[in-house]
N, CA, C and O atoms as a MOPAC input file, in Angstrom:
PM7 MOZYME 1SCF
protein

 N    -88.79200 1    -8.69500 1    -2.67200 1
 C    -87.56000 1    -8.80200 1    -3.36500 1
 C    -86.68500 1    -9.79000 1    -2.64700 1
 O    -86.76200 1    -9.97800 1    -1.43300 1
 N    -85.90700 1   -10.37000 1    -3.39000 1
 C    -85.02500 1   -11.71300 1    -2.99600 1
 C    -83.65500 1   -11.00400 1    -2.23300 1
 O    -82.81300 1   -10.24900 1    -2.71900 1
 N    -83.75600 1   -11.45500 1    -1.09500 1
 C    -82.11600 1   -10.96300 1    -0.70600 1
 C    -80.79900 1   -11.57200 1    -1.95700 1
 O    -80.58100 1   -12.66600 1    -2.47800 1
 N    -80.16500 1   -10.24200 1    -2.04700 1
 C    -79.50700 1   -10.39300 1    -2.79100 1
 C    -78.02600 1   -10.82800 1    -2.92200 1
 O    -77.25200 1    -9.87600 1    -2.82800 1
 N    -77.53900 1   -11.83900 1    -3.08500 1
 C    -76.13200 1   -12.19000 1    -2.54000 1
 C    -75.36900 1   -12.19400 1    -3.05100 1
 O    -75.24200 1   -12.59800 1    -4.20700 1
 N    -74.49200 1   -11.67900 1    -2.26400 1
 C    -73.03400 1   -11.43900 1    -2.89500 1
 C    -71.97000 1   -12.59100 1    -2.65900 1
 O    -71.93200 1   -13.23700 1    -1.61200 1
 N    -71.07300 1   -12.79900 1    -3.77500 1
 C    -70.47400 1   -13.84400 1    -3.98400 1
 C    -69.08600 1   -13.27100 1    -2.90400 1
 O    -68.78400 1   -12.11800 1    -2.59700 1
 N    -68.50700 1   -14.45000 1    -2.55400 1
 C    -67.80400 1   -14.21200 1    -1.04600 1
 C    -66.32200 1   -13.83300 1    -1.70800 1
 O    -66.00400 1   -14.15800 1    -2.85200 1
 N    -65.72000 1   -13.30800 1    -1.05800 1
 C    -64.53000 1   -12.72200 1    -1.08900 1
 C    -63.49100 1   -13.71300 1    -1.87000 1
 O    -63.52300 1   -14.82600 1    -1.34400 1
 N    -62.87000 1   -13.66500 1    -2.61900 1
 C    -61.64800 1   -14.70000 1    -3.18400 1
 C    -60.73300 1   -14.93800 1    -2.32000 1
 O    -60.01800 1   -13.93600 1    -2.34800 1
 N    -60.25800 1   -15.78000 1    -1.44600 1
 C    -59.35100 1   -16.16400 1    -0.73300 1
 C    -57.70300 1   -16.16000 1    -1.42700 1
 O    -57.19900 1   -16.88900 1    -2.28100 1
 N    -57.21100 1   -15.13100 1    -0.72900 1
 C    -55.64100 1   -15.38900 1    -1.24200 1
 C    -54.98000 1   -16.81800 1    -0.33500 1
 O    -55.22200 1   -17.34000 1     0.75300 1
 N    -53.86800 1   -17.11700 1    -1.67300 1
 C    -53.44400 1   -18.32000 1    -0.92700 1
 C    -51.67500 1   -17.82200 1    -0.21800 1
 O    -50.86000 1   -16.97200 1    -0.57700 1
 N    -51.68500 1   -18.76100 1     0.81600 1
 C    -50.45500 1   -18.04400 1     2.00400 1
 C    -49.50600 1   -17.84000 1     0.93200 1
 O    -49.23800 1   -18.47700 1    -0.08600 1
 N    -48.87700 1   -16.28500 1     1.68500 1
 C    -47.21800 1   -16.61200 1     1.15700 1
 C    -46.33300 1   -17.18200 1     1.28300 1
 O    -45.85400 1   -17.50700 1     2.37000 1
 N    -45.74800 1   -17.53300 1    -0.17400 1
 C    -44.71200 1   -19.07000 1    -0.38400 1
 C    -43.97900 1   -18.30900 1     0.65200 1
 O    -44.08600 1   -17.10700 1     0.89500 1
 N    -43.05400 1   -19.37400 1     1.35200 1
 C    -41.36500 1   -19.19800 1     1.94000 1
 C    -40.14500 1   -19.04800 1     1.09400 1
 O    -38.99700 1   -18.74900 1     1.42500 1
 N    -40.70400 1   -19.34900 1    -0.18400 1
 C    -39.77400 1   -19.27300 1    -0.91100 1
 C    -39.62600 1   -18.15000 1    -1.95500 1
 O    -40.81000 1   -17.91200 1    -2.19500 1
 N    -38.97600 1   -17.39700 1    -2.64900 1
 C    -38.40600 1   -16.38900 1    -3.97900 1
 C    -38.53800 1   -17.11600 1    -5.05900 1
 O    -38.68200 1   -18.33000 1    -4.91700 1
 N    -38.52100 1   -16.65100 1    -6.11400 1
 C    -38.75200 1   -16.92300 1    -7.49500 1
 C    -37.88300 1   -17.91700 1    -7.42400 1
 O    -37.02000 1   -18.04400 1    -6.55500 1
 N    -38.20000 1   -19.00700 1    -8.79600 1
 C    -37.11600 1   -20.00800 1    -8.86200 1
 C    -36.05500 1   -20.27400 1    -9.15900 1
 O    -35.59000 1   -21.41400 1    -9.19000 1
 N    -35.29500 1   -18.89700 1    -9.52400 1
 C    -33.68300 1   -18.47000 1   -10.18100 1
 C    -33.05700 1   -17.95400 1    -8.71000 1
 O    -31.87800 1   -18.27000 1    -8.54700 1
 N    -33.70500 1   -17.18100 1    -7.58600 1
 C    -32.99900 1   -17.46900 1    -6.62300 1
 C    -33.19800 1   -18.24300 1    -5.51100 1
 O    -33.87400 1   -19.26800 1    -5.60400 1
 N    -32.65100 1   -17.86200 1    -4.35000 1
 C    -32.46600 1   -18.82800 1    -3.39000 1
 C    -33.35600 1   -18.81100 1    -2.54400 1
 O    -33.84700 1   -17.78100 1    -2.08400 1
 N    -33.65500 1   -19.90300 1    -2.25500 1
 C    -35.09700 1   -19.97600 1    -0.86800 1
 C    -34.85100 1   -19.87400 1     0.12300 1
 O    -34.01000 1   -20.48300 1     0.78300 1
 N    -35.86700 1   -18.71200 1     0.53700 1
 C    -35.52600 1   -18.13900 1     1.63100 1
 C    -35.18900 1   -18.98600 1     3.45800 1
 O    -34.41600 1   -18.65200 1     4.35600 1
 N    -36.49300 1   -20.50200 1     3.31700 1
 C    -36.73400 1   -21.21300 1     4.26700 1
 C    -36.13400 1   -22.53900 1     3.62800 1
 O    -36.66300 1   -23.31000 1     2.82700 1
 N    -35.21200 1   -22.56800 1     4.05600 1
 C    -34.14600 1   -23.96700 1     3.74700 1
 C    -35.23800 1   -25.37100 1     4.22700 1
 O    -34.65800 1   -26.20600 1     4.92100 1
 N    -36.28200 1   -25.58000 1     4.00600 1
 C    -36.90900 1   -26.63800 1     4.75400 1
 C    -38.28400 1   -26.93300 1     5.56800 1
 O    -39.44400 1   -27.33000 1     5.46300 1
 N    -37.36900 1   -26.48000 1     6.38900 1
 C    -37.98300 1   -26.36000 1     7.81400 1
 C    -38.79800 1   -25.28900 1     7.89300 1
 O    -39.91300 1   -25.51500 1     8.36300 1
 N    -38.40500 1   -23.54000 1     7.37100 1
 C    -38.83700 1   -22.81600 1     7.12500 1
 C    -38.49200 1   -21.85900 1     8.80900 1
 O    -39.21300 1   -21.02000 1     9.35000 1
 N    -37.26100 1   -22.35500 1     9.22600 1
 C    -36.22600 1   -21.56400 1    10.36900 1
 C    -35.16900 1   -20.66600 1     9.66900 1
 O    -35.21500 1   -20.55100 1     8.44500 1
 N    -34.46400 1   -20.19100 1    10.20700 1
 C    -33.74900 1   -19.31100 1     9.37500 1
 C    -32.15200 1   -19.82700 1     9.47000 1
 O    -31.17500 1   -19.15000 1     9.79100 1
 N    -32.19800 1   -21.11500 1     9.12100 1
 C    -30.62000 1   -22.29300 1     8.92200 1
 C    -30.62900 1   -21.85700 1     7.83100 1
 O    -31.54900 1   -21.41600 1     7.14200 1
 N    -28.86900 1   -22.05700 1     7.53300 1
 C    -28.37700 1   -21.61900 1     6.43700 1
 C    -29.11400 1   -22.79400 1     5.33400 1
 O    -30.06700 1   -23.48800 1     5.69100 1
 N    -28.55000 1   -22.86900 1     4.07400 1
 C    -28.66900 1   -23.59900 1     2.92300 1
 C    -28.31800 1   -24.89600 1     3.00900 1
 O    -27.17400 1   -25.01200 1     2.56800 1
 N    -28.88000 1   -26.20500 1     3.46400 1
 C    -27.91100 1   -27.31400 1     3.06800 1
 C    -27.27800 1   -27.29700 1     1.80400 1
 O    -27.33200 1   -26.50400 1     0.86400 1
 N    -26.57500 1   -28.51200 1     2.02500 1
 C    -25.77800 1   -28.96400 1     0.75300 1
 C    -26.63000 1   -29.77900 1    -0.04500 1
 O    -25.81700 1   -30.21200 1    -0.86200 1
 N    -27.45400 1   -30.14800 1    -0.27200 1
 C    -28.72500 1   -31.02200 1    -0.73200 1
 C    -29.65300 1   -29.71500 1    -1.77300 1
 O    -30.50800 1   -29.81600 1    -2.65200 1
 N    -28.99100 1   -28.59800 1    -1.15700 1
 C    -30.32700 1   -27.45000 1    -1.62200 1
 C    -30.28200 1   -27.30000 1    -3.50200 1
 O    -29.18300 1   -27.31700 1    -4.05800 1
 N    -31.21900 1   -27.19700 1    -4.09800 1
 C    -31.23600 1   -27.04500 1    -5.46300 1
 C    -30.75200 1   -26.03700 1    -5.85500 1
 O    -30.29500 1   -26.07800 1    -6.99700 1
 N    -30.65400 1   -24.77700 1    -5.10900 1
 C    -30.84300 1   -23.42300 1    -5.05500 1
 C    -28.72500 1   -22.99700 1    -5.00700 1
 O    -28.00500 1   -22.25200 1    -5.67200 1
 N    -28.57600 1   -23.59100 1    -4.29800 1
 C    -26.71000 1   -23.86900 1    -3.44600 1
 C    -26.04600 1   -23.16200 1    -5.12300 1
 O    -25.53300 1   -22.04300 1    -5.14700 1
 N    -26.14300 1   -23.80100 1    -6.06400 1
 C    -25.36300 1   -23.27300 1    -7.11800 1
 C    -25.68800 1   -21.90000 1    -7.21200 1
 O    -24.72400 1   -21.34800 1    -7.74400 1
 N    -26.68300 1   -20.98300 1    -6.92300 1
 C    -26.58500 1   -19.89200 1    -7.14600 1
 C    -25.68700 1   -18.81300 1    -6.16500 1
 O    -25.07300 1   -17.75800 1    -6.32400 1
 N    -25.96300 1   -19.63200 1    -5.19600 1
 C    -25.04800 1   -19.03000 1    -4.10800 1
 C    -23.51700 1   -19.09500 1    -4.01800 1
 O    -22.94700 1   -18.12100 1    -3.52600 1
 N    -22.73500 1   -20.22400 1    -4.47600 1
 C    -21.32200 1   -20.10800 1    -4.90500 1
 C    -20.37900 1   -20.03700 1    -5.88200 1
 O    -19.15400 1   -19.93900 1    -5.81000 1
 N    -21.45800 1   -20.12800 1    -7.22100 1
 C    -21.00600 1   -19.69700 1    -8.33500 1
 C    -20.59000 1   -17.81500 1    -8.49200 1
 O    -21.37500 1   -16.88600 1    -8.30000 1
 N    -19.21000 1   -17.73300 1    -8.87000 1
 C    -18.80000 1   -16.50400 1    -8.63300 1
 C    -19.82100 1   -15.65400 1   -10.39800 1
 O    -20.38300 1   -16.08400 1   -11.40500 1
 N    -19.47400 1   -14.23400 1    -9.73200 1
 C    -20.44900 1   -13.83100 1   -10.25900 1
 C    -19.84800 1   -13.35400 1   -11.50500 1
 O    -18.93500 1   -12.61200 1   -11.14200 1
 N    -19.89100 1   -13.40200 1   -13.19900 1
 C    -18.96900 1   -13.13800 1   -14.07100 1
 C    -19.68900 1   -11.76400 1   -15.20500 1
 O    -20.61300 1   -12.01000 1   -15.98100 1
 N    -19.06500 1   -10.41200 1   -15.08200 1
 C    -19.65400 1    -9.53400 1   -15.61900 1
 C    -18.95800 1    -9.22300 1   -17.10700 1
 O    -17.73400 1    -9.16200 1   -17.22400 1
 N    -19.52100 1    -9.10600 1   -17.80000 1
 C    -19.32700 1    -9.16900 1   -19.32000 1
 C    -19.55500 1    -8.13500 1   -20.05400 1
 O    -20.69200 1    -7.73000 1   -20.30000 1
 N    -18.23300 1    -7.47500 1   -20.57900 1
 C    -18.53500 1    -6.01100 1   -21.43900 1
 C    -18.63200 1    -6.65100 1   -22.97900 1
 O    -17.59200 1    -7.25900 1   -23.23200 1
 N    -19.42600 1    -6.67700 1   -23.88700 1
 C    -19.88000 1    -6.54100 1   -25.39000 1
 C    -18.57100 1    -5.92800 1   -25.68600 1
 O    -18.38700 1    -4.89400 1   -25.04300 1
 N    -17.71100 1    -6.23100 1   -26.39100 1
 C    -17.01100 1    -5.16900 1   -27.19200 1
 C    -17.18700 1    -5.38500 1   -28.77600 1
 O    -17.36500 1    -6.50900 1   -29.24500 1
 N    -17.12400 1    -4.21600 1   -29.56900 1
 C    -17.30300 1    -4.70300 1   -31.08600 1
 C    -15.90400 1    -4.97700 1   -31.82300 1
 O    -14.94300 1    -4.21200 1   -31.74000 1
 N    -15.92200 1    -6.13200 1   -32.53000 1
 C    -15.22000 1    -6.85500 1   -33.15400 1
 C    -14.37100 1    -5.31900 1   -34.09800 1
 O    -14.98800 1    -4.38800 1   -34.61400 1
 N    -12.23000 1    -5.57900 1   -34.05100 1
 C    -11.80900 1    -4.89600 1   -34.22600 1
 C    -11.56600 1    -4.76700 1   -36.06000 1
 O    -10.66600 1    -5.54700 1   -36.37100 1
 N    -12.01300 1    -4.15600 1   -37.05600 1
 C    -11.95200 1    -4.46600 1   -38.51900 1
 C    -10.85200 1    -3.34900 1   -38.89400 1
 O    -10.63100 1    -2.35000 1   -38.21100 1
 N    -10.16400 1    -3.70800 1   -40.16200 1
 C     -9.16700 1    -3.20500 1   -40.65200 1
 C     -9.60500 1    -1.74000 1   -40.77100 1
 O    -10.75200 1    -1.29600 1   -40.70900 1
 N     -8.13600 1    -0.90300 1   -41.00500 1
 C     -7.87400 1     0.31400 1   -41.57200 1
 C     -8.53900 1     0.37200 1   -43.17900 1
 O     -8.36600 1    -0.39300 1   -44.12800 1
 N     -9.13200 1     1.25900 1   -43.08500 1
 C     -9.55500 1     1.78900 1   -44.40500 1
 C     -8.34700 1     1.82500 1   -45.19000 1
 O     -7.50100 1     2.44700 1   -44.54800 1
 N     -7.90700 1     1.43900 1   -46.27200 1
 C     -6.93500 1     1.66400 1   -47.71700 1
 C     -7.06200 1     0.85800 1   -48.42200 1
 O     -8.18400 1     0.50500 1   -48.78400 1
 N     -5.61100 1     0.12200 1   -48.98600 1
 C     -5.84300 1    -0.28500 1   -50.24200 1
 C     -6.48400 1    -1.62600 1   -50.00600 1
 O     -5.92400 1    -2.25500 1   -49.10900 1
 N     -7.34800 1    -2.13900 1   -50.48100 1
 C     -7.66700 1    -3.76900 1   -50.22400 1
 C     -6.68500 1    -4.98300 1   -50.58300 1
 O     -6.53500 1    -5.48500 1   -51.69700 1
 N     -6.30300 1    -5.19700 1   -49.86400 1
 C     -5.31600 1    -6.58700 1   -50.05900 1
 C     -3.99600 1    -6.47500 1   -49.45100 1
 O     -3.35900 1    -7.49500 1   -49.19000 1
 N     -3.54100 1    -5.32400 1   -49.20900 1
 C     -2.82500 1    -5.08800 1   -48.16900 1
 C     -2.56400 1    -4.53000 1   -46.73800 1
 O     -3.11900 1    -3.53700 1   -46.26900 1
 N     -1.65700 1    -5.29500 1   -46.12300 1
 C     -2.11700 1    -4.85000 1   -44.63700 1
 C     -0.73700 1    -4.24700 1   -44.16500 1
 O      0.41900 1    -4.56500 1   -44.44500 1
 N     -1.48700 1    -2.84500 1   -43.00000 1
 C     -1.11500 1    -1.71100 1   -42.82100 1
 C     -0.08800 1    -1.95000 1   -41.45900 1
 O     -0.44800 1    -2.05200 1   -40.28600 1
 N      0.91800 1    -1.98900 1   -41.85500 1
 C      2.39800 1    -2.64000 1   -40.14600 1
 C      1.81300 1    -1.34100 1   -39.10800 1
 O      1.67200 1    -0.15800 1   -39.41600 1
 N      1.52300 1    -2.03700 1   -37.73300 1
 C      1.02500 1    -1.55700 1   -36.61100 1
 C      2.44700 1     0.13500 1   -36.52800 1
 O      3.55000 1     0.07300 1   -37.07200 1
 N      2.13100 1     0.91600 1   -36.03400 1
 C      3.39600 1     1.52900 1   -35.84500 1
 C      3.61500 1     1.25700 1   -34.60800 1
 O      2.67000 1     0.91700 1   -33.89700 1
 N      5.11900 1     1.36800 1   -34.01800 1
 C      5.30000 1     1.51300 1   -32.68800 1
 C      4.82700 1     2.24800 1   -31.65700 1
 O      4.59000 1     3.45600 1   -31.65000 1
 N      4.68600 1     1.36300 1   -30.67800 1
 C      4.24100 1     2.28300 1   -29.64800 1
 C      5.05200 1     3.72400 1   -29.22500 1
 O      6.16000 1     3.59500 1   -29.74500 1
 N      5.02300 1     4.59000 1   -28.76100 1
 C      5.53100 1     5.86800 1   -28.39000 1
 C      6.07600 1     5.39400 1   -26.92300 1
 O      5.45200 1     4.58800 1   -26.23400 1
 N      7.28900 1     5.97700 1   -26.53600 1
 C      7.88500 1     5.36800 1   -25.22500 1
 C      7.00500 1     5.61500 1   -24.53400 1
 O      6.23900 1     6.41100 1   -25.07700 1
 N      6.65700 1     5.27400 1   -23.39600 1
 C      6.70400 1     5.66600 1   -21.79500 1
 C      6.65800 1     7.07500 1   -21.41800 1
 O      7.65500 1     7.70400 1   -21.77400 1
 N      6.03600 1     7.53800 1   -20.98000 1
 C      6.47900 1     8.88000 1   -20.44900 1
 C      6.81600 1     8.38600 1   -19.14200 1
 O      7.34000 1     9.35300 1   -18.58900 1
 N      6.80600 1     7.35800 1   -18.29400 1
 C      7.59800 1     7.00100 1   -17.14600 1
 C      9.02600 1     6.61600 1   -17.33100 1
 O      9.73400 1     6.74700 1   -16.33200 1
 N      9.48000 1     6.24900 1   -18.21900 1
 C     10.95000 1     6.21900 1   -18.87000 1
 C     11.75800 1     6.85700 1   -18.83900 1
 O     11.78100 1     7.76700 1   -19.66700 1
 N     12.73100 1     6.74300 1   -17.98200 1
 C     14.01300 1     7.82500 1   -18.09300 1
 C     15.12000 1     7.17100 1   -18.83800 1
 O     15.29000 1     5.96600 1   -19.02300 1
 N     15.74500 1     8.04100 1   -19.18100 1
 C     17.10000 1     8.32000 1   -19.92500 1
 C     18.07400 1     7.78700 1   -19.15100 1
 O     18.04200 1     7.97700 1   -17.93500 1
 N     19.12300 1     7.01100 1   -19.76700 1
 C     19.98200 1     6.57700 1   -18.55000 1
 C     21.35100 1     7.56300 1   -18.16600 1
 O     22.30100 1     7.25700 1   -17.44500 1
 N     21.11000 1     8.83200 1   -18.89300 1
 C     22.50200 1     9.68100 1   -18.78800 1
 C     21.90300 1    10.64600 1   -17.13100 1
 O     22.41800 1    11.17800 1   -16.14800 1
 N     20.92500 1    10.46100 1   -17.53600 1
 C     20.33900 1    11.78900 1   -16.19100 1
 C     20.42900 1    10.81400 1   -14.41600 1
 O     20.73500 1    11.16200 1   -13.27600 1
 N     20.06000 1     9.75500 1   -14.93300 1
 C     19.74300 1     8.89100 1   -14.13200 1
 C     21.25200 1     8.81400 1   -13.17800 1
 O     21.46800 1     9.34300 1   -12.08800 1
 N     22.26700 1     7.87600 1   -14.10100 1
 C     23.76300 1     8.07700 1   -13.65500 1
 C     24.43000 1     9.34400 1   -12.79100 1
 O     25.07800 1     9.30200 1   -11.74600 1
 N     23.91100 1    10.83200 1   -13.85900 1
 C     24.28800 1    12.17100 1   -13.40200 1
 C     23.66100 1    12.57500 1   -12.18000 1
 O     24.17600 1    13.51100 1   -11.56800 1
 N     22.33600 1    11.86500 1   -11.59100 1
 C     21.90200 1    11.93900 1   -10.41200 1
 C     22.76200 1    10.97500 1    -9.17200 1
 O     23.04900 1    11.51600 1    -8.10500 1
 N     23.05600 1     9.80600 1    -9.38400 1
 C     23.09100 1     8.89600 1    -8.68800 1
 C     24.66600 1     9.47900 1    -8.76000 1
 O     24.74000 1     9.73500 1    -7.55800 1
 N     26.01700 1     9.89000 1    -9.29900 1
 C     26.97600 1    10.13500 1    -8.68100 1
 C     27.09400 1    11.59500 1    -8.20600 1
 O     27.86900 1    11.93400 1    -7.31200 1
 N     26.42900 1    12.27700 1    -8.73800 1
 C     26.62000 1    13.75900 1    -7.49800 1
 C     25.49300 1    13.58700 1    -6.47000 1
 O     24.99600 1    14.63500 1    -6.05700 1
 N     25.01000 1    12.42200 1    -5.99000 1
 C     24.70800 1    12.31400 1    -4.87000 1
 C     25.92400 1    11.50400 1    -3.92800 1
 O     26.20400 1    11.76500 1    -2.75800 1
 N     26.55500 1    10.44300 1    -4.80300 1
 C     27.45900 1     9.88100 1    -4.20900 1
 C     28.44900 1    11.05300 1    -3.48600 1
 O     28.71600 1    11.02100 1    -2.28400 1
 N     28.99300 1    12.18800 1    -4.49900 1
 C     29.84300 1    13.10500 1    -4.42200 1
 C     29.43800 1    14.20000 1    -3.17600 1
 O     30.28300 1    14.89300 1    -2.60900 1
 N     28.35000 1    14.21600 1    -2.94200 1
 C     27.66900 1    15.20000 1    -1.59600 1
 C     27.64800 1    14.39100 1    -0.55100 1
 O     27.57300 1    14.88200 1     0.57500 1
 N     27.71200 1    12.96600 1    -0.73900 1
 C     27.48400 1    12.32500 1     0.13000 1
 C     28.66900 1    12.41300 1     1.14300 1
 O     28.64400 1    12.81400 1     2.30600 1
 N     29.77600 1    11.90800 1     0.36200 1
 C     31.25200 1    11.81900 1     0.36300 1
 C     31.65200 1    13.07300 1     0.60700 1
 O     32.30800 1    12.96400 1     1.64300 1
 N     31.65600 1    14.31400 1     0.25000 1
 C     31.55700 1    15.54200 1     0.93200 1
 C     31.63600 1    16.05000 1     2.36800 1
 O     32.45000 1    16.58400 1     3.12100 1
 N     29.90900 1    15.44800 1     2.36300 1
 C     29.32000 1    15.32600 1     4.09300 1
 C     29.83100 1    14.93100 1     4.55200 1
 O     30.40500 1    15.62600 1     5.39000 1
 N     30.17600 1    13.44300 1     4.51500 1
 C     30.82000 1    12.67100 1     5.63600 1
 C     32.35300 1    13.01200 1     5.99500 1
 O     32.83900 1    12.84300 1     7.11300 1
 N     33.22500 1    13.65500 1     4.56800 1
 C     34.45400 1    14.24000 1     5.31700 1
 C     34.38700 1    15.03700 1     5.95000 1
 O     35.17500 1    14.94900 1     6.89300 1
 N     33.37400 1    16.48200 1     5.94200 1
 C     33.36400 1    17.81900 1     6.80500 1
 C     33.33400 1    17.02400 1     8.15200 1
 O     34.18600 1    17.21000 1     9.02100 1
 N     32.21800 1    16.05000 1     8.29100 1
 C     31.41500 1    15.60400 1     9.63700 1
 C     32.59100 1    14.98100 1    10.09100 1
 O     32.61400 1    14.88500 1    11.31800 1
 N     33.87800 1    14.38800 1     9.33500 1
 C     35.27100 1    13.64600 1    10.19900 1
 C     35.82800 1    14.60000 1    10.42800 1
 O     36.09100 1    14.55400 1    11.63000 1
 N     36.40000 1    15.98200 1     9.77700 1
 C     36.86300 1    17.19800 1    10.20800 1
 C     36.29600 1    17.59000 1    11.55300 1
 O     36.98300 1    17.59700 1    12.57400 1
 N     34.89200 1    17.94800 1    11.51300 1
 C     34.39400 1    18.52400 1    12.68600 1
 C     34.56500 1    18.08400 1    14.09400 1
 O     34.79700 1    18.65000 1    15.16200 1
 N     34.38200 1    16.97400 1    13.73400 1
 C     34.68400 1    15.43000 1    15.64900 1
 C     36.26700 1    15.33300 1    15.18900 1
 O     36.47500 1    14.13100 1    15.35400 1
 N     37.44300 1    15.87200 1    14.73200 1
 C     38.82300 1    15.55000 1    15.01100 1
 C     38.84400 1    16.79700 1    15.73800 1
 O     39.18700 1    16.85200 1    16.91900 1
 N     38.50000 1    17.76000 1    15.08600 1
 C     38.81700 1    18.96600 1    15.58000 1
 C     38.24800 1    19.56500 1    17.21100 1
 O     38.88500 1    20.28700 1    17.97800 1
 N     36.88400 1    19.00700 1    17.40400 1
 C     36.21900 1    19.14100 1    18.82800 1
 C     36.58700 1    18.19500 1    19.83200 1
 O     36.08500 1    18.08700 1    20.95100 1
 N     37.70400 1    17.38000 1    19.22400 1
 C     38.12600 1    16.29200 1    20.86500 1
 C     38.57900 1    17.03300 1    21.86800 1
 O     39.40900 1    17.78000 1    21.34800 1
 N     38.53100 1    17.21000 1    22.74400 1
 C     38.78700 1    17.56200 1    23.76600 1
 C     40.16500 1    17.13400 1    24.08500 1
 O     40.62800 1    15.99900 1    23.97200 1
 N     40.91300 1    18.49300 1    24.61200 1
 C     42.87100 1    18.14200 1    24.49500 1
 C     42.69900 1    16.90500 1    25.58500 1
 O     41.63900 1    16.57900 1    26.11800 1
 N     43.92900 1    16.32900 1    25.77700 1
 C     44.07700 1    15.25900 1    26.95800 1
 C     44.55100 1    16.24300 1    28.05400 1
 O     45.15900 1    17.31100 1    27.98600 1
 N     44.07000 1    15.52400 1    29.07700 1
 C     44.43300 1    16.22900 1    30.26600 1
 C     45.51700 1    16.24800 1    30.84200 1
 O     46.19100 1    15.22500 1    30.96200 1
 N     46.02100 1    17.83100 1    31.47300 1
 C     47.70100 1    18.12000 1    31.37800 1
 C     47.62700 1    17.55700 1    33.25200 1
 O     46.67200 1    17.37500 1    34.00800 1
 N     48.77500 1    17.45700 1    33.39200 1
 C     49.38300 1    16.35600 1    34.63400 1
 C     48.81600 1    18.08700 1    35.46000 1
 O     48.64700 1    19.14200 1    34.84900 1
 N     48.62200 1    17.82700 1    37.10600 1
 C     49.02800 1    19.22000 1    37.99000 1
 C     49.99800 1    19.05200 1    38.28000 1
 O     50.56600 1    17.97000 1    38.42900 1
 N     50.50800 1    20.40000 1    38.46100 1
 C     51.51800 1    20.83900 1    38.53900 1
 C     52.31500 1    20.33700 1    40.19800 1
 O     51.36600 1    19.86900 1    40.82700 1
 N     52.95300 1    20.29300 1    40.65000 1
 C     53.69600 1    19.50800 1    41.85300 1
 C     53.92600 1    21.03300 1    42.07500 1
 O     54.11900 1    21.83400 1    41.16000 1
 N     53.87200 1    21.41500 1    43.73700 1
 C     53.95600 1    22.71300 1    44.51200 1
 C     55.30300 1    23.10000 1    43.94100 1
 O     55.71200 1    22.54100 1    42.92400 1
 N     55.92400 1    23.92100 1    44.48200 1
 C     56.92900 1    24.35400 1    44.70200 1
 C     57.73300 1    24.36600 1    46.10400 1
 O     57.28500 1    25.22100 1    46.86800 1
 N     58.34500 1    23.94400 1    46.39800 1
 C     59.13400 1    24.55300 1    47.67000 1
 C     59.03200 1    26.05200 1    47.96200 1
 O     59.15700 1    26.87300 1    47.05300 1
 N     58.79500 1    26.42200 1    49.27500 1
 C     58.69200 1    27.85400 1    49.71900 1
 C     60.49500 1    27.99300 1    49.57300 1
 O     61.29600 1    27.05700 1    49.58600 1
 N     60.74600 1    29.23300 1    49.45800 1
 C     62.03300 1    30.12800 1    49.20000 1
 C     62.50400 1    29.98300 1    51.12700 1
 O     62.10800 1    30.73700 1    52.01500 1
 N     63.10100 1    29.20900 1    51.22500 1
 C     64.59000 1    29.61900 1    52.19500 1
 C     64.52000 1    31.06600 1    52.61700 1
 O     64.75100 1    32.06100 1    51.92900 1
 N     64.03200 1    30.96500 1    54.31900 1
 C     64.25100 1    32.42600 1    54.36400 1
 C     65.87100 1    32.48400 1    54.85000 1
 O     66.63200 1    31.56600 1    55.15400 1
 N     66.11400 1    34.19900 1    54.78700 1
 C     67.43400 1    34.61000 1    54.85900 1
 C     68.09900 1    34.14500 1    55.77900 1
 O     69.30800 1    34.03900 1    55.57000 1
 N     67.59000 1    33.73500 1    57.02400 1
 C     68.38800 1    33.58800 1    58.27800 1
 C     68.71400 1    31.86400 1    58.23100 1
 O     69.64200 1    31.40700 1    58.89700 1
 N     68.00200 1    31.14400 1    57.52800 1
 C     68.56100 1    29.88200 1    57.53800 1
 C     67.68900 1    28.91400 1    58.25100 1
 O     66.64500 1    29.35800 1    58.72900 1
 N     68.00700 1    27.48100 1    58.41000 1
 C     66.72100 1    26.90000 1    59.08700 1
 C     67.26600 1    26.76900 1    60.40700 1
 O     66.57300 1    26.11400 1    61.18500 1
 N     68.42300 1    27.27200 1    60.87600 1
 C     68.96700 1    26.83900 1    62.14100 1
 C     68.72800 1    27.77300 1    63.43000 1
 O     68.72600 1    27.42500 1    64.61100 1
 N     68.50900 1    29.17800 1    62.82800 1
 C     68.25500 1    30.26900 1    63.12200 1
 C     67.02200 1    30.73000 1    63.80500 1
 O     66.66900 1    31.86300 1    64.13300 1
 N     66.41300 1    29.48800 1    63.94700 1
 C     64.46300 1    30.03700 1    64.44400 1
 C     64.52100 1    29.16000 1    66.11700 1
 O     63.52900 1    29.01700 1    66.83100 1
 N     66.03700 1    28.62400 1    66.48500 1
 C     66.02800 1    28.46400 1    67.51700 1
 C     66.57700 1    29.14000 1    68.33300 1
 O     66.49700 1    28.85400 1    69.52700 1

């Protein structure tokens, strides 16, 4: 019997340096790990900003009569919206507490000064005794 031979293994060929051709290659060249020249084909993918896109479906009229069109109604206020009567009624009885405070607080420092200080008093002369000053000789 004939030795029987087997057909040799299929040789894979090396892996590219490079990614598919929509992105960027990995080996700028040289096949070191330098950034991208400016020469690179690839460069537009890398600084073009990236732009994401919602589908929305096209907005079609209100159902009624055909041929006439339906006035938007107004929007409904704000619920962040205040009233300008509450607003005012806040801002002067704060003024009014304010003004309050600050008179008690001038009451309180008139009233805690400390009196000015009274002169001392100058001795007295001792009392003259009975016999006189001539008398102790």
């Amino acid at each position: 019997m004939p030795a029987r031979r087997m057909p040799a293994p299929p040789t894979l060929p090396p892996p590219s340096p490079c990614l598919p051709r929509d992105e960027a290659c990995a080996g700028a060249g040289s096949g070191s790990n330098e950034s991208l020249g400016a020469d690179s084909p690839y460069l537009h993918t890398l600084t073009q900003p990236i732009v994401v896109t919602v589908p929305r479906l096209p907005t079609r009229p209100p159902k009624g009569i055909p041929g006439r069109t339906v006035r938007p109604e107004p929007p409904p206020p704000a619920p962040g919206a205040l009233e300008p009567a509450p607003v005012v009624a806040l801002v002067v009885a704060a003024f009014v507490l304010g003004a309050a405070l600050a008179a008690g607080l001038g009451l309180v420092c008139a009233h805690s000064v400390p009196a000015p200080p009274v002169p001392p008093r100058e001795p007295r002369p001792a009392a003259p005794s009975p016999g006189g000053p001539n008398e102790a000789a």
